[in-house]
Each structure stands twice: as structure tokens, then as C-alpha cells.
N, C-alpha and C positions, 0 to 999 in steps of 0.2 A: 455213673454219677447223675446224669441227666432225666435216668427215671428214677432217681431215689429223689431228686429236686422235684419231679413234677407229682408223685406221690406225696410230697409234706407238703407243694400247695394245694393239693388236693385235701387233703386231711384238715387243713386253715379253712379252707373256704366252706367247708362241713361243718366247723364246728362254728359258725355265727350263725348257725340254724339248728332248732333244739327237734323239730321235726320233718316230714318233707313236705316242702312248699311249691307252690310253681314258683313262688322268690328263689330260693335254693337251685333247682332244677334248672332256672334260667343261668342262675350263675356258673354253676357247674357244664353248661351247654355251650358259654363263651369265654371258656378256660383255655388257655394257651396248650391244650393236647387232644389228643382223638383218642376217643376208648370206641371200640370198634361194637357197632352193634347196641350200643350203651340206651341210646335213645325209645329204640325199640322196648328193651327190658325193662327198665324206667316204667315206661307207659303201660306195659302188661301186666308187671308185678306191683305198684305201687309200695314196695317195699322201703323203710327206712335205708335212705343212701350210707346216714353215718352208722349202720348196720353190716355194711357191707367189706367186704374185705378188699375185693381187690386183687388177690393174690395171683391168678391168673391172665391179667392185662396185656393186651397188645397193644402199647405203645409204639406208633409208626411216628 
């Protein structure tokens, strides 16, 4: 239950942002969970985040 809860706020806080921002990015950076590695990938790939799935997440 707890990472299906922190996946829909994840998903919320994506979609007030239509592309990727450092506004976004910050928010997503001060979200009540750890995606391991995340910040790295972020910065390397510039990739749209609400592109992104997620499906392999380590939630610690």
C-alpha cells in the first residue's frame, strides 16, 4: 500500500508540470521518498520525467 501511495504522489506532482523543469525536478527532489540513483539519471538523460514509468523503483 505504501508504495502504491507514494507512486499516485508521484504521478500528482508530475502532472502540474507539462514539461521538465528545474521547477518539477525540484519538486520531485523534495518528495517524501528516495528513488535510488534518480538524481544522477535526471541530470544525464534530461529525459521527460512524466515519460517515465517507474516500474522498476526501489522504494527504501
Amino acid at each position: 500500500m505504501l508504495t502504491l501511495l507514494l507512486k499516485l504522489k508521484l504521478k500528482i506532482d508530475i502532472d502540474k508540470f507539462s514539461d521538465l523543469t528545474s521547477k518539477s525536478q525540484f519538486s520531485i527532489h523534495n518528495s517524501q521518498f528516495t528513488i535510488n540513483n534518480y538524481s544522477s539519471f535526471c541530470e544525464k538523460t534530461k529525459i521527460c520525467i512524466a515519460k517515465s514509468k517507474f516500474s522498476n523503483v526501489d522504494l527504501k
